[in-house]
Each structure stands twice: as C-alpha cells, then as structure tokens.
VOMAR-254365 format. One line per 8 residues: number of its first residue (from 1); for each residue y, z, x of N, C-alpha, C. Coordinates in Angstrom, 3 decimals, padded with zeros to 6 digits, always signed. Layout:
BEGIN
NUM) Y/Z/X/Y/Z/X/Y/Z/X  ... $
//
This chain:
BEGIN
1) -001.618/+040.681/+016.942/-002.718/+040.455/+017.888/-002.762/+039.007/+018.366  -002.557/+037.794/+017.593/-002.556/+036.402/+017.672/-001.090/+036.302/+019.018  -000.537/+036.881/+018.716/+001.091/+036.942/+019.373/+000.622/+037.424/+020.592  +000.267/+038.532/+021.106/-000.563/+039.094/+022.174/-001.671/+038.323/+023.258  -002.136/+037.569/+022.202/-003.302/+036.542/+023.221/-002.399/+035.410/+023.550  -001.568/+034.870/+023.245/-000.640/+033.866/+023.275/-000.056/+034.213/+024.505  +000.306/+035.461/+024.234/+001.349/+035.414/+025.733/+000.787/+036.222/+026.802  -001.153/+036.394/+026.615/-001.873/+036.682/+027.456/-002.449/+035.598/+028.130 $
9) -002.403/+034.655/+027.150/-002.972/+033.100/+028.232/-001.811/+032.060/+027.440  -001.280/+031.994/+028.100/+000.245/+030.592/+027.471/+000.157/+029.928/+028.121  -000.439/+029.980/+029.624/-000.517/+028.390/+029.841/-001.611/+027.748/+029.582  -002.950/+028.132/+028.987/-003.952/+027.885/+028.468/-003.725/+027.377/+027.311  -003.487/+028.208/+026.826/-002.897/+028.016/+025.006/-001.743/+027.159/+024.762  -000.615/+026.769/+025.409/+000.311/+025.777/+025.592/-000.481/+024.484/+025.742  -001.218/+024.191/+026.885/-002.129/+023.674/+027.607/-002.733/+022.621/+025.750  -003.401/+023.439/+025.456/-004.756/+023.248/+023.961/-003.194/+023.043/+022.764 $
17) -002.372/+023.916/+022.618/-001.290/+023.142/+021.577/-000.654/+021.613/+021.960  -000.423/+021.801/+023.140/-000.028/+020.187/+023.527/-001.232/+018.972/+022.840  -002.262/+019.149/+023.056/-003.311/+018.222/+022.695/-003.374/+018.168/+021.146  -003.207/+019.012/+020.541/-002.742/+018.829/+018.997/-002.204/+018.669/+018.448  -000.946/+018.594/+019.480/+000.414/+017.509/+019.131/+000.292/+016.414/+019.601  -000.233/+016.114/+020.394/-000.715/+014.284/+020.705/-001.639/+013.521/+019.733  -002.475/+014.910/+019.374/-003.493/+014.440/+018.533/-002.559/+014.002/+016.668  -002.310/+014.978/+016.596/-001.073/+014.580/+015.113/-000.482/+013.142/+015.448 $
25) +000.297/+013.279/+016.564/+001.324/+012.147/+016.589/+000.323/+010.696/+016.441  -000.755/+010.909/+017.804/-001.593/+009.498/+017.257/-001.950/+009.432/+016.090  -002.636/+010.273/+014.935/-003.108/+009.799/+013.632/-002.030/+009.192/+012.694  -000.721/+009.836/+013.165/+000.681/+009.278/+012.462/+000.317/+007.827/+012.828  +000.920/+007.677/+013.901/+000.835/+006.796/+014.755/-000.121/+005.211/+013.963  -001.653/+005.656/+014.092/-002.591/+004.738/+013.423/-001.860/+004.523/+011.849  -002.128/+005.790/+011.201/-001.357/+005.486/+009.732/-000.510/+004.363/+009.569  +000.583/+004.456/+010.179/+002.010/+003.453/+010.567/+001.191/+002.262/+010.853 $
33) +000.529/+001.880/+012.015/-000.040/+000.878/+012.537/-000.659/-000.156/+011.331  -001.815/+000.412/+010.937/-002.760/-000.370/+009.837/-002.787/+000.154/+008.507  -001.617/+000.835/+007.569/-000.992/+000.895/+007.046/+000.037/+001.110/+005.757  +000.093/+002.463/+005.768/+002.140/+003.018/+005.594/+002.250/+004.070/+005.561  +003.179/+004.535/+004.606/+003.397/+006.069/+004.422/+002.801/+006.667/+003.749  +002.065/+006.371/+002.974/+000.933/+006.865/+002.361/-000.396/+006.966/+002.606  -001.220/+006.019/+003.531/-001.966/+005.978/+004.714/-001.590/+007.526/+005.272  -000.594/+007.704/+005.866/-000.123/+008.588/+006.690/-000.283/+009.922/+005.918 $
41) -000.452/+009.650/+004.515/-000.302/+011.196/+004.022/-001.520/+011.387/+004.183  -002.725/+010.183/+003.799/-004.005/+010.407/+003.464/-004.732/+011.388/+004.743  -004.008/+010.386/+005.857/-004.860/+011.079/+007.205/-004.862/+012.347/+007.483  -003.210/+012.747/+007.482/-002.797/+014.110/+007.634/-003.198/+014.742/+006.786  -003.860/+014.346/+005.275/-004.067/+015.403/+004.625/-005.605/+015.604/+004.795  -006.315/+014.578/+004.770/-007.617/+014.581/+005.655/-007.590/+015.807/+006.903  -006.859/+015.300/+007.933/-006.946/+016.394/+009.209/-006.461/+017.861/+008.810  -006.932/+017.861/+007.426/-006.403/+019.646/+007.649/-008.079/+019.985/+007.416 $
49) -008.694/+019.184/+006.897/-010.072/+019.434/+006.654/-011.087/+019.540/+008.127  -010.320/+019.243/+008.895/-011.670/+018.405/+010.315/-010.703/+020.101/+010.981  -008.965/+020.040/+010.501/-008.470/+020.982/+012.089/-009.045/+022.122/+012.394  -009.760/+023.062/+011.270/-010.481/+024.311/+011.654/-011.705/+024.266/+012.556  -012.125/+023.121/+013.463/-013.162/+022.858/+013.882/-012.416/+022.820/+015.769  -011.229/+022.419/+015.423/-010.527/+021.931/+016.906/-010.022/+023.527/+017.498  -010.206/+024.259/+016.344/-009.769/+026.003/+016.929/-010.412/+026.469/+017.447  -011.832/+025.903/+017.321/-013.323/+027.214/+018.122/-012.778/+027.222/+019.460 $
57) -011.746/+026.241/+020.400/-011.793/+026.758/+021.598/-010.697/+027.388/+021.679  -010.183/+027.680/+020.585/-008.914/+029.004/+020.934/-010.103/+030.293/+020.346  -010.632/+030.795/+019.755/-011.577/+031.548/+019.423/-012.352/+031.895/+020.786  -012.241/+031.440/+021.444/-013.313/+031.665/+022.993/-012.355/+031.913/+023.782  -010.935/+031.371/+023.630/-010.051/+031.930/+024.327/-009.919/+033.530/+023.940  -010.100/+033.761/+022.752/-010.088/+035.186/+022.375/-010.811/+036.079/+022.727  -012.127/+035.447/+023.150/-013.499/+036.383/+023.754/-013.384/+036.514/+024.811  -012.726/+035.564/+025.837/-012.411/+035.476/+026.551/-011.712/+036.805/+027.224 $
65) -010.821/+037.477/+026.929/-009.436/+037.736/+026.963/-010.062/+039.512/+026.825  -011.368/+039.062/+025.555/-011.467/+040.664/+025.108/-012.206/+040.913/+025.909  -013.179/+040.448/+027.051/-014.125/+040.672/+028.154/-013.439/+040.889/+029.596  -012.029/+040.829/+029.251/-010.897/+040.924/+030.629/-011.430/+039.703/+031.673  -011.845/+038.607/+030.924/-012.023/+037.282/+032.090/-010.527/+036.547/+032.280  -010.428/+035.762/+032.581/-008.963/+034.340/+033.007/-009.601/+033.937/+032.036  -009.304/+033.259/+031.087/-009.385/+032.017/+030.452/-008.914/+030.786/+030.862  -009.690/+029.831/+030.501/-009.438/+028.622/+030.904/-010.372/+027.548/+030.106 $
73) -009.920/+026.206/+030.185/-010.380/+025.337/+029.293/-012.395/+024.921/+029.242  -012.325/+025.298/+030.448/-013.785/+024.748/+030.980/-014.742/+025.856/+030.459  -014.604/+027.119/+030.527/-014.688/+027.988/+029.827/-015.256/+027.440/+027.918  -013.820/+027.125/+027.435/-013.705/+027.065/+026.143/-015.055/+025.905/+025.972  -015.071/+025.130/+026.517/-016.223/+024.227/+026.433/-017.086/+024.305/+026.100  -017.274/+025.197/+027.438/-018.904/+025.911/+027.537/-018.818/+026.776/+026.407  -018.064/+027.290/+025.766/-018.705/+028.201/+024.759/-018.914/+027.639/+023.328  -017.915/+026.167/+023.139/-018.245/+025.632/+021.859/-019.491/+024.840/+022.397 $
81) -019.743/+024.296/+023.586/-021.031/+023.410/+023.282/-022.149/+024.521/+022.986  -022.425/+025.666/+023.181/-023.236/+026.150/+023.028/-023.756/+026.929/+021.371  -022.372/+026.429/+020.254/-023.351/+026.363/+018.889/-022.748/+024.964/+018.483  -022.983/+023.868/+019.098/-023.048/+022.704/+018.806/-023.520/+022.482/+017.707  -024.614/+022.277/+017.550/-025.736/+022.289/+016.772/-025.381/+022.661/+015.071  -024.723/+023.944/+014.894/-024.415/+024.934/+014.147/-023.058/+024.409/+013.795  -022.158/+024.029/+014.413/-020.951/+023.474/+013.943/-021.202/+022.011/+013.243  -021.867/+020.903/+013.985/-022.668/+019.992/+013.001/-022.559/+019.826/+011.782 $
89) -023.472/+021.162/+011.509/-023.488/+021.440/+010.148/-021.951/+021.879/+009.475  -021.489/+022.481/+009.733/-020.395/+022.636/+009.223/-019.428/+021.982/+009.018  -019.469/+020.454/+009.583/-019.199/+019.516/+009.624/-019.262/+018.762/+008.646  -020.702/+018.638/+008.990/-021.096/+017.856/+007.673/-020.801/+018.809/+006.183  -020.409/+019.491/+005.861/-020.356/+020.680/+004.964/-018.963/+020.069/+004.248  -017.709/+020.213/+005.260/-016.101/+019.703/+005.203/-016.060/+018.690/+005.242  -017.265/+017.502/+005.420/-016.759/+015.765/+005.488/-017.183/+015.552/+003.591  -018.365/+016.261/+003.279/-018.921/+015.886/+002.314/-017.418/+016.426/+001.192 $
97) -016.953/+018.040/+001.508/-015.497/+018.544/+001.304/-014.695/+017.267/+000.778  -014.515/+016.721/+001.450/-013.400/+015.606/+002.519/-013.609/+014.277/+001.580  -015.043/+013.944/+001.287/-015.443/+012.773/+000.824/-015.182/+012.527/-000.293  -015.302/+013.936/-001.116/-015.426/+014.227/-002.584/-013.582/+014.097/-002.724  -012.886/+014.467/-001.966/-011.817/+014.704/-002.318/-011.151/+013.338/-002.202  -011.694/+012.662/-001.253/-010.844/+011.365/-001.451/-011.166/+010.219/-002.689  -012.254/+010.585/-002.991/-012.917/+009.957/-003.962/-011.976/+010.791/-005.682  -011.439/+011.821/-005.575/-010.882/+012.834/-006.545/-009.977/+011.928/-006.591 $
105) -008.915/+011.941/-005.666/-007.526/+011.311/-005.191/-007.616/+009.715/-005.928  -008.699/+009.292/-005.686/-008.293/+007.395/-006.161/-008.652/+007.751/-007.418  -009.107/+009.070/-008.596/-009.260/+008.956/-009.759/-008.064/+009.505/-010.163  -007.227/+010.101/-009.050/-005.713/+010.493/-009.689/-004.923/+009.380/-010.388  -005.543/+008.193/-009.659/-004.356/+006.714/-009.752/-004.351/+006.741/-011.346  -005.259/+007.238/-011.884/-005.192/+006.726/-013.608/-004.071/+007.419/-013.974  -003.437/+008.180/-014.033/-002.203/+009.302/-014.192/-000.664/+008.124/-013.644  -000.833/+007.223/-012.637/-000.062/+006.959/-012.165/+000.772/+005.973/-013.446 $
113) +002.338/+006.145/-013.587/+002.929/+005.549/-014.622/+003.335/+003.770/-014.535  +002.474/+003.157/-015.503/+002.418/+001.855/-015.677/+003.303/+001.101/-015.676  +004.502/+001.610/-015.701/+005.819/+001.101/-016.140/+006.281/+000.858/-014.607  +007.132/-000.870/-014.360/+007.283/-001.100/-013.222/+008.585/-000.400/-012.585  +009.346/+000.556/-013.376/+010.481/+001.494/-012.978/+009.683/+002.787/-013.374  +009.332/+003.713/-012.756/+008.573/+004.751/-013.419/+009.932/+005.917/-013.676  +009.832/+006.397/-014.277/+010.902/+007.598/-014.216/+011.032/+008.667/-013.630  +011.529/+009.339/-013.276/+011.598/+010.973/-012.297/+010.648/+011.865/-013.069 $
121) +010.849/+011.772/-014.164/+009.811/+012.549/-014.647/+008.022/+012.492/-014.805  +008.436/+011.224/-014.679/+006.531/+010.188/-014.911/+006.208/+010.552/-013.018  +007.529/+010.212/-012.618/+006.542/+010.240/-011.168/+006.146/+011.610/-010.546  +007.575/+013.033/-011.045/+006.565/+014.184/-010.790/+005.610/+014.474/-011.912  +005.157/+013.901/-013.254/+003.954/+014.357/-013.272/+002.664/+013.937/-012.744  +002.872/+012.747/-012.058/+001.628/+012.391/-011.573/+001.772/+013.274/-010.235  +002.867/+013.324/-009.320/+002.562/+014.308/-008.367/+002.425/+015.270/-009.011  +002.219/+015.851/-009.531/+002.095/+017.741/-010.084/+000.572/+017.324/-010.164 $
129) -000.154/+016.473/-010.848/-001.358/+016.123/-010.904/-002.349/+016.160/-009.978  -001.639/+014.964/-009.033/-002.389/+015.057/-007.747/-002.358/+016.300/-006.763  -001.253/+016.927/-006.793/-001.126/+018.139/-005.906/-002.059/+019.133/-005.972  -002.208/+019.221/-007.754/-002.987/+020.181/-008.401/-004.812/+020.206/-008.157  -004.887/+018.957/-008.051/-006.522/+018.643/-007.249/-006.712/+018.650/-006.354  -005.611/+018.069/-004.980/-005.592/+018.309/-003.840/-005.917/+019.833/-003.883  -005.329/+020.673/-004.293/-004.898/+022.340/-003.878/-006.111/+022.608/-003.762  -007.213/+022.530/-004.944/-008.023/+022.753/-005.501/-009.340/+022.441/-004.135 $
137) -009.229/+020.969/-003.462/-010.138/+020.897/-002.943/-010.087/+021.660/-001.527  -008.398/+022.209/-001.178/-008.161/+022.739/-000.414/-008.361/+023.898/-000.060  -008.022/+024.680/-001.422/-008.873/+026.220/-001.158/-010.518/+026.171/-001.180  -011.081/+025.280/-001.472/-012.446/+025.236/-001.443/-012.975/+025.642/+000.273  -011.872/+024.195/+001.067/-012.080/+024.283/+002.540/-011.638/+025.234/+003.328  -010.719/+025.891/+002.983/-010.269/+027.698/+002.992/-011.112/+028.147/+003.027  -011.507/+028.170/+002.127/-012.677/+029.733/+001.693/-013.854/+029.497/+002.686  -014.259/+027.844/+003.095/-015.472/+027.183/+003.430/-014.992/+027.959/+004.921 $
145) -013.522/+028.031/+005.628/-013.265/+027.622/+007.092/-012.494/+029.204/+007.283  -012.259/+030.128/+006.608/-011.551/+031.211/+006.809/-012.039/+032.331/+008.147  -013.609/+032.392/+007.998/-014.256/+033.134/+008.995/-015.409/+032.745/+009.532  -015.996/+031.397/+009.168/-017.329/+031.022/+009.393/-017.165/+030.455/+011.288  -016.043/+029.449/+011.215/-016.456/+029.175/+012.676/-016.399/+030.214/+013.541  -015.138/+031.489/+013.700/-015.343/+032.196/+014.311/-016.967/+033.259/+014.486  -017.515/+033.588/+013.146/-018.804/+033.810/+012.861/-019.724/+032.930/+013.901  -019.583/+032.038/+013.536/-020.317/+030.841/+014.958/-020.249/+031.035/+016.212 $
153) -019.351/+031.600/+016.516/-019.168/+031.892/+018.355/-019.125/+033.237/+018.741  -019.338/+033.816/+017.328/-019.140/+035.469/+018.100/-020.888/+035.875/+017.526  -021.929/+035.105/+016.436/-022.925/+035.598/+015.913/-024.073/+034.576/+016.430  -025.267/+035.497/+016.252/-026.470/+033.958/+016.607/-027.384/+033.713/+014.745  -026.090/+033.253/+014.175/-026.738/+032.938/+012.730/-026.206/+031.564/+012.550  -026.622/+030.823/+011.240/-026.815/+029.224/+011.108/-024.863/+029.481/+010.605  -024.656/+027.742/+009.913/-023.678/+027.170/+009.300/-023.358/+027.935/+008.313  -024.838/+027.464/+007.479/-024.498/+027.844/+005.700/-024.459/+029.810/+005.384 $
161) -025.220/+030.165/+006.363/-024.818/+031.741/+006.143/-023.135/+031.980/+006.604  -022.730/+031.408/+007.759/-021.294/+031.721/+008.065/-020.448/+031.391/+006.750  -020.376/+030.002/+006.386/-020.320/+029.513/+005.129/-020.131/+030.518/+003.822  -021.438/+030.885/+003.402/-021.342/+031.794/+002.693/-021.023/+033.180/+002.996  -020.848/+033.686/+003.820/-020.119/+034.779/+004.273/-018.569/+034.575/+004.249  -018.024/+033.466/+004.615/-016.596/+033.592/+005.048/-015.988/+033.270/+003.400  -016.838/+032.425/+002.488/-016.618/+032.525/+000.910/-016.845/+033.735/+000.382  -017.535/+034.694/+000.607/-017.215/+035.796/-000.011/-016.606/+037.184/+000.268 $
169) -016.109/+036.627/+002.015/-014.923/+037.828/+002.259/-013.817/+037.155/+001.808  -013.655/+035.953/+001.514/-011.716/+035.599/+000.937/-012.330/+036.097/-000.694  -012.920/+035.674/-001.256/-013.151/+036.567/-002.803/-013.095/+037.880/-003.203  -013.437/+038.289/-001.665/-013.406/+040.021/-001.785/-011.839/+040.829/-001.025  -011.117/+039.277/-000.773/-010.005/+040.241/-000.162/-008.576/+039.177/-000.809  -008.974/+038.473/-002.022/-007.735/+037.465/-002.707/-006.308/+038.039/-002.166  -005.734/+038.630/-002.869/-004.423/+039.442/-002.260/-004.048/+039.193/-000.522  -005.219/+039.496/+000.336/-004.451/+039.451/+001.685/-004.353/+037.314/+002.293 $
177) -005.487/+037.416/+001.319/-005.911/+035.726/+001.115/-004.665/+034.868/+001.120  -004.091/+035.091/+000.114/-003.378/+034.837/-000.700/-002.076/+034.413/+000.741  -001.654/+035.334/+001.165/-000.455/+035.669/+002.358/-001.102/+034.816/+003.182  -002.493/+034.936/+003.654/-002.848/+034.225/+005.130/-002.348/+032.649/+004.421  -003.157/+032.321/+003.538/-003.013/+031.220/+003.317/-001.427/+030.536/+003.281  -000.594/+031.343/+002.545/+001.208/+030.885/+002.350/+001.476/+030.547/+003.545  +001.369/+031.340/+004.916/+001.154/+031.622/+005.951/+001.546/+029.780/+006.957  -000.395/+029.776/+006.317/-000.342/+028.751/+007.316/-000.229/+027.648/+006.553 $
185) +000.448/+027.348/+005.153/+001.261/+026.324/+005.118/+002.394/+026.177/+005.535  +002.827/+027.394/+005.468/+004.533/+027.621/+005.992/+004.409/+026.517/+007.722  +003.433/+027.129/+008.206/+003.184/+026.466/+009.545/+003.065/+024.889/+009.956  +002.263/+024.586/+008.900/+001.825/+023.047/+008.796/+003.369/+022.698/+008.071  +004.058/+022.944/+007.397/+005.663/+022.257/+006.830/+006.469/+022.481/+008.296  +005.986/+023.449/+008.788/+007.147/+023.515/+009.863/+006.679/+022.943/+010.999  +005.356/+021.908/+011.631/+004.946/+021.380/+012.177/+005.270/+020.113/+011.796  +005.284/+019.839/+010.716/+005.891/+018.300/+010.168/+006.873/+018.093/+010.100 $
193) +007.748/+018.902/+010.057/+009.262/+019.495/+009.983/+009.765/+018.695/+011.627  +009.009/+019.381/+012.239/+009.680/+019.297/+013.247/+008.569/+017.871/+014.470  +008.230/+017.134/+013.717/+007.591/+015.761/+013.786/+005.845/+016.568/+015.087  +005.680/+017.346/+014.657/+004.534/+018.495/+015.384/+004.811/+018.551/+016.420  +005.801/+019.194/+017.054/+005.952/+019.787/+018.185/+005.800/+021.333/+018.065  +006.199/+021.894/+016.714/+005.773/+022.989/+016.680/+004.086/+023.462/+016.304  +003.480/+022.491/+016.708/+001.953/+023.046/+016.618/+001.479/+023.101/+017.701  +002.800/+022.642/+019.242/+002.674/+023.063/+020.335/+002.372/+024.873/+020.599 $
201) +002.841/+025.536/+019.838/+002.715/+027.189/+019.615/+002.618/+027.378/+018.410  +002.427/+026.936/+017.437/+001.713/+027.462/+015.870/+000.197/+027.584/+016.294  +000.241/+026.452/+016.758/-001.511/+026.120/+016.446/-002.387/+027.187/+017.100  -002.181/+027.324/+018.380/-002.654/+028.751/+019.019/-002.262/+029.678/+018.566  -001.187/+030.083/+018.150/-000.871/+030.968/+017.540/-001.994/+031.757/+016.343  -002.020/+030.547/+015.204/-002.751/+030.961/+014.171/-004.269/+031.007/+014.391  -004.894/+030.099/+015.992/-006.326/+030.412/+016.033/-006.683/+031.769/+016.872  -005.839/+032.368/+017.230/-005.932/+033.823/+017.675/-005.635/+034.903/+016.302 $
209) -004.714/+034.377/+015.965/-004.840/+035.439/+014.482/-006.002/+035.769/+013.534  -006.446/+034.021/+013.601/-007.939/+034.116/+012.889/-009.238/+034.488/+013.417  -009.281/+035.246/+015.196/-010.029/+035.123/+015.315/-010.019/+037.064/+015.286  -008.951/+037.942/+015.113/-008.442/+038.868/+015.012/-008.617/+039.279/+013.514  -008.498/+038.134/+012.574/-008.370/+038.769/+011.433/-010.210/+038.935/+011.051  -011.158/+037.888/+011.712/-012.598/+037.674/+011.603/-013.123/+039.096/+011.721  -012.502/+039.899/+013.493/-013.450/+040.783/+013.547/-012.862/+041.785/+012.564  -011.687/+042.311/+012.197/-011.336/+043.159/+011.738/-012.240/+042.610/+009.894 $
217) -012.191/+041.902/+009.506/-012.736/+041.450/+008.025/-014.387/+041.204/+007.841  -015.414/+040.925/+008.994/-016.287/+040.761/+008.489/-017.528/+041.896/+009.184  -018.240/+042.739/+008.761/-019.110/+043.413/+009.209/-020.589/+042.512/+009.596  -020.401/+042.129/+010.666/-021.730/+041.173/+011.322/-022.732/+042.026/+012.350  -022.710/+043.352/+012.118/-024.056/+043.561/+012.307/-024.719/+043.426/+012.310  -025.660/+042.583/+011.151/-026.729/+042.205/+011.047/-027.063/+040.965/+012.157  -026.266/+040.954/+012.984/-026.331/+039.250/+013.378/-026.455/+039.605/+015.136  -027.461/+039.509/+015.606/-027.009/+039.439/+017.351/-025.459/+039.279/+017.390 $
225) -025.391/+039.305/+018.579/-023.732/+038.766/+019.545/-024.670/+038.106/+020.431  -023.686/+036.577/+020.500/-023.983/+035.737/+021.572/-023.781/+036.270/+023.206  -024.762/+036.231/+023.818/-024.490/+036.945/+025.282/-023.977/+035.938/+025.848  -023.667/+035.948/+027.318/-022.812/+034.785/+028.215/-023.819/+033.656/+028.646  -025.384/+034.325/+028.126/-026.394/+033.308/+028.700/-026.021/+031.678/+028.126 $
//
C-alpha cells in the first residue's frame, strides 16, 4: 500500500524526500562544523526521535489520495497546521524522550575503558553497553511514535490518548512489531549507507506504510474523523 501511494503522487513524495535529504546532510554537516564524529552520531541519533513528526505531511498525503484529491504540498500544510496544538504535545513527550536519553548516554562514559590503549574487547563492551540503552530508549519512542501521529490527523482526540493508544497496539501486536521495526532500521543503515540519498524514496516510502498500517491496526471509532473544515 506504502508502494502504491508513492507511485500515486512521486512527484509530491520525491518533492518531501528531497527535503529530508537536505535536512540529514545539513545536521551532518553542523556535527562536522562545531564538532566531530561523534557530535555527528549524537545528532543523527537524536533526529530519529524529532523524524516521526516530519511524516505527518506524508500521512495527509495519504488522506489525500484516499479522498481521490491531487495532492500537493500546500495541502500537506494545511492539514498538519490544523492539530498543531496536539503535536506540541507530542513533542514535548519525545524531547523529554530525547532529554532523558542524552543524559543516559553521558552516564554510559563510566563503562568507558581507562586505559590509554583500550582493547577490542574493552571497546566493544562499552559499545554493547551503550547500544543496549540507546535501544532501550528507542523502543520507548517506537511504541510512543508507531500510530499516535497518524491518530492525530485522521482523529479529533489529544497527544497523550494517541500516545497511549499507539503503546498499546505495538504491545498487543509484538511479533508484527518486531518486523516493522527491523524494517525501518534496515532503512535508516541504508540511508546512511548511501550518505541519505536513499531517504530520497525510503522516507515516503515508510510514511505511507505507516499511515496504512494505522488504519488497518487501530479501531478509532470512538474518536470523530477530522472533516476538511
């Protein structure tokens, strides 16, 4: 279905992947600048926390598409400014995410091996360490970002209910979880892989999948649908 909207609006969706490859390359970019390669991991690993927020306008591209309109960017606008408000919060939800985790990360340094030659082995256990908390704060923002923003543009309910809704359909569906998630790391290695040019068509790619996998996974009846007002 993600594959389908892609090559129902590609120059739209080309259009919105280009900007998220400019957007990657500048945060590289700053990293390098003020400074290094580790800077560079921090940011990028930061921007996986903020990127589920830059998808709501592929998500409207999806509503878009299912109402038989053109899509187009001006469009996408208008439909994220209109739960502004509601994303905010969700914001603030993944910075506080975000805050805690960087604050995790500088308590990793105690692990780091004292010795001014560290050994192959000292240095992957401190990476196995750090990876292992990273992961940790990562599926948190998973579970936090799996169905809530789309919930936001397709429902007229707050943050913290999307929130808690989109945490307890990945609990109630681990197994398919499990794949989405492999998924879109495979995506993000192969976006770095290839210095993000491939998030020129990943990136749309995977915010049509998610907005496909939302309706098929969450029963939001209870919730209005946002009209075009």
């Amino acid at each position: 279905l993600g594959w389908r909207d892609l090559r129902a609006a590609a120059g739209v969706s080309l259009a919105y992947g280009s900007g998220i490859v400019v957007l990657s390359a500048a945060i590289t970019a700053i990293g390098w600048r003020f400074g290094n390669g580790w800077m560079v991991l921090v940011l990028l690993s930061a921007f996986i926390f903020v990127a589920p927020l830059l998808a709501i306008g592929l998500y409207a591209i999806s509503v878009q598409l299912a109402r038989g309109e053109r899509p187009t960017l001006a469009r996408c606008r208008h439909e994220a400014r209109r739960r502004i408000g509601d994303q905010l919060v969700y914001s603030l939800i993944l910075m506080v995410i975000c805050l805690v985790w960087v604050r995790a990360g500088s308590g990793v340094q105690i692990f780091y091996p004292e010795s001014g030659q560290p050994t192959r082995a000292e240095l992957l256990t401190f990476f196995a360490i750090g990876s292992a908390v990273g992961s940790l704060f990562a599926l948190v923002a998973f579970a936090a970002s799996a169905f809530s923003l789309p919930m936001l543009l397709d429902r007229r309910t707050d943050g913290v209910t999307a929130v808690v809704t989109s945490i307890n359909a990945v609990l109630r569906n681990k197994p398919a979880m499990v794949v989405w998630a492999a998924i879109i790391l495979a995506c993000l290695v192969a976006g770095i892989a290839t210095a993000f040019l491939a998030f020129w068509v990943l990136v749309p790619l995977l915010g049509y999948a998610t907005w496909h996998a939302y309706r098929e996974t969450i029963d939001a009846a209870a919730w209005p649908e946002i009209g075009d007002s």
